[in-house]
C-alpha positions as CSV (number, residue, x, y, z in Angstrom):
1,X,-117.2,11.5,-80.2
2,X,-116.9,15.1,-79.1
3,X,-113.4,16.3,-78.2
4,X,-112.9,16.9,-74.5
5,X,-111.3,20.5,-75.4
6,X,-113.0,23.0,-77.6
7,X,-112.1,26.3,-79.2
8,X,-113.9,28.7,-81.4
9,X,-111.1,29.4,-83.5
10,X,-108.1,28.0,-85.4
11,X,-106.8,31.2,-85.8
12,X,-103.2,31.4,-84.7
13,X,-102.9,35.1,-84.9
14,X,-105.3,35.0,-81.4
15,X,-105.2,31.7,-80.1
16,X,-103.9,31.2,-76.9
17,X,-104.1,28.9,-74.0
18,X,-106.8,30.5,-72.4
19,X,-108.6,30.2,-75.2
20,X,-109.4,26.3,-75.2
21,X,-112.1,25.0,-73.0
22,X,-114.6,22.4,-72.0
23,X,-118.6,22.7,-71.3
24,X,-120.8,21.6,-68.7
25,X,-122.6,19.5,-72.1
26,X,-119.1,17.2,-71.9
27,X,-118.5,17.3,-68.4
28,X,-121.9,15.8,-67.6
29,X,-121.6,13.4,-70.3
30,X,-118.3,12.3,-69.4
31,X,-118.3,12.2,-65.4
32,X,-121.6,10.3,-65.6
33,X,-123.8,13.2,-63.9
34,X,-127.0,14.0,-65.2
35,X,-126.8,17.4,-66.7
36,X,-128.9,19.3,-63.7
37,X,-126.6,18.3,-61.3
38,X,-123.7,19.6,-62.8
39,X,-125.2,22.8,-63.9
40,X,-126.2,23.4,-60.8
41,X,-122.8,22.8,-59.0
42,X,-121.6,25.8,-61.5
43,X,-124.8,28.2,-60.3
44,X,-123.6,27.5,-56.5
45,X,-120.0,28.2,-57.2
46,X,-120.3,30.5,-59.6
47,X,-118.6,33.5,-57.9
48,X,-115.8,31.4,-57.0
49,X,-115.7,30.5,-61.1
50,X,-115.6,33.8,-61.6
51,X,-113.2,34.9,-59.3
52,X,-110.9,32.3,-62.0
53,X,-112.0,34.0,-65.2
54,X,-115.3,35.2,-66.7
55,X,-117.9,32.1,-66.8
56,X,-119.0,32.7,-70.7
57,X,-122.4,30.7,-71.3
58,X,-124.6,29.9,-74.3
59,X,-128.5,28.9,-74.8
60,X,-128.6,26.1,-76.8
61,X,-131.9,24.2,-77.9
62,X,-132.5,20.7,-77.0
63,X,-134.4,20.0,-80.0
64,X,-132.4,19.3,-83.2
65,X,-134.6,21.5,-85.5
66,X,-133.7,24.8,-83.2
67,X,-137.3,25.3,-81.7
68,X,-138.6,24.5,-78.1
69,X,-136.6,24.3,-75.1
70,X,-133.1,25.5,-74.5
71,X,-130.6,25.5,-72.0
72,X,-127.5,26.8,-70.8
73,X,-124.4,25.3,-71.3
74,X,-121.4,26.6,-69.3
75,X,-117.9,27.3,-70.8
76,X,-115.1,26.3,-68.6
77,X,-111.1,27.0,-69.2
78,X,-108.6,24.6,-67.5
79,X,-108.2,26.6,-64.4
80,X,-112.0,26.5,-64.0
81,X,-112.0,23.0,-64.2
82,X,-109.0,22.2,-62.2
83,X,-111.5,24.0,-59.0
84,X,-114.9,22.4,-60.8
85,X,-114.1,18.5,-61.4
86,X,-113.2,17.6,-58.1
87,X,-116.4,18.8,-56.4
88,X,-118.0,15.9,-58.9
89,X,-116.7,13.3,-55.9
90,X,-114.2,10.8,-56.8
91,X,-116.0,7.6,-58.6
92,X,-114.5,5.4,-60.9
93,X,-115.8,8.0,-63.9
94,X,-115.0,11.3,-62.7
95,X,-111.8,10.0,-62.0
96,X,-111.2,8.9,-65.9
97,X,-112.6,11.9,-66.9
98,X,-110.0,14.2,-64.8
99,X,-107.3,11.8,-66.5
100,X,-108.8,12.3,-70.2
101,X,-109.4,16.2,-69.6
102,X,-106.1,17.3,-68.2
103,X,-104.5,15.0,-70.9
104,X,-106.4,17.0,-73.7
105,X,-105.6,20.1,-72.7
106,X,-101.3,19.2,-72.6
107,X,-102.7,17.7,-76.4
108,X,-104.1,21.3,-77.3
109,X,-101.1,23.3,-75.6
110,X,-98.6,21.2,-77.2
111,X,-100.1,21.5,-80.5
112,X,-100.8,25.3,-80.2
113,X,-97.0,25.6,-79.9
114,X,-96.4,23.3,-82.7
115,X,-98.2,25.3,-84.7
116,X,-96.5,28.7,-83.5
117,X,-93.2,27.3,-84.1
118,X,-93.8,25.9,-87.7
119,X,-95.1,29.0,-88.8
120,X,-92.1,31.1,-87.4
121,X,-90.0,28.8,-89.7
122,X,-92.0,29.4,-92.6
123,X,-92.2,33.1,-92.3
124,X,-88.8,33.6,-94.2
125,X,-90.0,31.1,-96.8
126,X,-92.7,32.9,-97.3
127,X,-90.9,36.0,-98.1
128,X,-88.8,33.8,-100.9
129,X,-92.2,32.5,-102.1
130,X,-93.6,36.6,-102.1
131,X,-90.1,37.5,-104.1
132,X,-90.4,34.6,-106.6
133,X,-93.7,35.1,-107.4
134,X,-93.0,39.0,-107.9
135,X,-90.1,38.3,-110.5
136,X,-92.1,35.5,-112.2
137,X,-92.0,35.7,-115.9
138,X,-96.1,34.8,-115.7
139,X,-96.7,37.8,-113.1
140,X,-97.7,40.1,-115.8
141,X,-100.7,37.8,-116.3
142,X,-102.6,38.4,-113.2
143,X,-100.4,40.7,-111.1
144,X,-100.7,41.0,-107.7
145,X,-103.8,38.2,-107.6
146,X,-101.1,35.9,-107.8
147,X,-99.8,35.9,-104.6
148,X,-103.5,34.6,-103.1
149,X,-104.1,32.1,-105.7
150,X,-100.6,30.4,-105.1
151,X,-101.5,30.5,-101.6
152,X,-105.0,29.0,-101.8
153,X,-103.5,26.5,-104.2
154,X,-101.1,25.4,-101.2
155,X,-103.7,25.7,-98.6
156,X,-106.3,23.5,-100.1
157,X,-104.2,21.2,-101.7
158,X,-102.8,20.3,-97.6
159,X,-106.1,21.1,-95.9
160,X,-107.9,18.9,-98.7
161,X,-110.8,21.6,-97.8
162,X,-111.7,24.4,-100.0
163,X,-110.8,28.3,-99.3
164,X,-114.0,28.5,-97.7
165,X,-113.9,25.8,-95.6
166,X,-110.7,26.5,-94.2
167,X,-112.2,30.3,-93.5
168,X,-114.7,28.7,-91.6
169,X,-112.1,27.8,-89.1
170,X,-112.6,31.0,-88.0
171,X,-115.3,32.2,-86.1
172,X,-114.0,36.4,-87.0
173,X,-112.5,35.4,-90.8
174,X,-112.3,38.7,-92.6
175,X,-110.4,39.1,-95.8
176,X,-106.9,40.6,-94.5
177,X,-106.2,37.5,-92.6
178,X,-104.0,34.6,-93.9
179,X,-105.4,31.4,-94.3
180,X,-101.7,29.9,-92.8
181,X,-103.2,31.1,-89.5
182,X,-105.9,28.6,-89.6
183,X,-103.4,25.3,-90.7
184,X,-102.5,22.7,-87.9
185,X,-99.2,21.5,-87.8
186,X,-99.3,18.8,-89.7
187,X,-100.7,20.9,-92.1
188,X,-98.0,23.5,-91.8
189,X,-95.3,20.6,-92.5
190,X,-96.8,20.1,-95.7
191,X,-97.6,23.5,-96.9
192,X,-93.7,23.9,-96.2
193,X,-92.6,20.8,-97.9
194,X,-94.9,22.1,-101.3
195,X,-93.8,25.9,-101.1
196,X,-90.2,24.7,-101.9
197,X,-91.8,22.6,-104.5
198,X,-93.2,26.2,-105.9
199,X,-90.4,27.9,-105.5
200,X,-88.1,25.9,-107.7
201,X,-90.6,25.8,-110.3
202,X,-91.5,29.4,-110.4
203,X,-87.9,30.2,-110.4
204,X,-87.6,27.6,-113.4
205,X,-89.9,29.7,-115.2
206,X,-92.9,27.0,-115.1
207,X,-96.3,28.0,-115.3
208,X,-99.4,27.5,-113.3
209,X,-100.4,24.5,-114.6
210,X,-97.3,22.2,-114.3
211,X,-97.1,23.6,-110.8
212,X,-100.4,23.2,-109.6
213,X,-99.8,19.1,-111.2
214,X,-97.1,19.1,-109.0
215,X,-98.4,20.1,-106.1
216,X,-101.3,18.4,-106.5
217,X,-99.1,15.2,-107.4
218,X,-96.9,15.6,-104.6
219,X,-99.5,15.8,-102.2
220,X,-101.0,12.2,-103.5
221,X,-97.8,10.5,-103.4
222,X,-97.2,11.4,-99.8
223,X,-101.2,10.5,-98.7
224,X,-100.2,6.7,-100.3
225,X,-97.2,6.3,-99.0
226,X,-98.9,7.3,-95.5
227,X,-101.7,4.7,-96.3
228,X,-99.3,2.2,-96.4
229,X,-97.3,3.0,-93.8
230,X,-100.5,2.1,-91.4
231,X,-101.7,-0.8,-93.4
């Protein structure tokens, strides 16, 4: 099912609030109004949507192979909503939907800060993880291309996804970003939990290998034990 709340980006460098919205696709779907009728509620109150924040739009085709008709399909934030919904009327499914939307967006919010607050913490490991690295006894080998491929290695291994696919995240990726700003906070829990993991090992004087075992070993533990948890 699609989520109620969308947002173009995972990046936490940008990512705010305002950011997170819903279409006039979901709300027709979910408020059990045929799509023309609530596309053209947002035409007739368009000015007073915009007088809220700019009414963004895309074209989007109807046919699954990207050729024939299109049409267009409304962004709306939560304030935009908050003024839209209730000029759906008040049956038994707009209702529901009000309830489901204004719950998703506390979902999103609360996660966004979540996510702002576990990468704070990590920030000072991070700089441990940076020194350690530096002073490793293998940094000779590949110098500074190190740091990244300790980093993807952490990334992926709690993503499950590969450095690509977590870049895709992002709808703006270019290479000076961190892929930490595109984790959720679950994610960032983990990448936490392994970083110590690497920094005890690196400071040991391990190499790669045994480390990425580790992490890689860690990481499958803790999805088993989770597994049985909710058996």
């Amino acid at each position: 099912m699609t989520p109620l709340v969308l947002f173009d980006s995972l990046d936490l460098s940008k990512a705010s609030n305002e950011n997170f919205y819903t279409t006039t696709e979901i709300i027709a779907e979910r408020s059990d109004n045929s799509y023309k009728v609530v596309s053209d509620l947002v035409r007739k109150y368009r000015s007073e949507l915009e007088k809220i924040a700019p009414l963004n739009s895309f074209l989007k085709k109807l046919n699954a192979n990207d050729v024939g008709r299109s049409r267009k399909v409304y962004h709306l934030n939560e304030q935009q909503t908050l003024f839209f919904i209730p000029l759906l009327g008040n049956t038994p499914a707009v209702v529901q939907f009000k309830f489901d939307l204004a719950a998703a967006f506390v979902a999103l919010r609360n996660e966004l800060q979540a996510r702002k607050i576990a990468r704070a913490v990590e920030k000072p490991k991070g700089i441990t993880l940076h020194q350690a690295i530096s002073e490793w006894n293998h940094y000779p080998r590949h110098g500074k291309i190190w740091h990244t491929i300790i980093r993807s290695l952490l990334a992926t291994t709690v993503t499950g996804l590969t450095k690509k696919q977590i870049q895709a995240r992002d709808t703006d990726w270019r290479k000076e970003k961190t892929l930490l700003d595109l984790l959720d906070s679950e994610e960032m829990e983990r990448y936490k939990m392994l970083e110590n993991i690497v920094i005890s090992m690196i400071e040991a004087g391990s190499d790669y290998d045994p480390i990425k075992a580790a992490i890689k070993s860690t990481m499958t533990t803790k999805k088993a034990e989770t597994t049985t948890e909710t058996a």
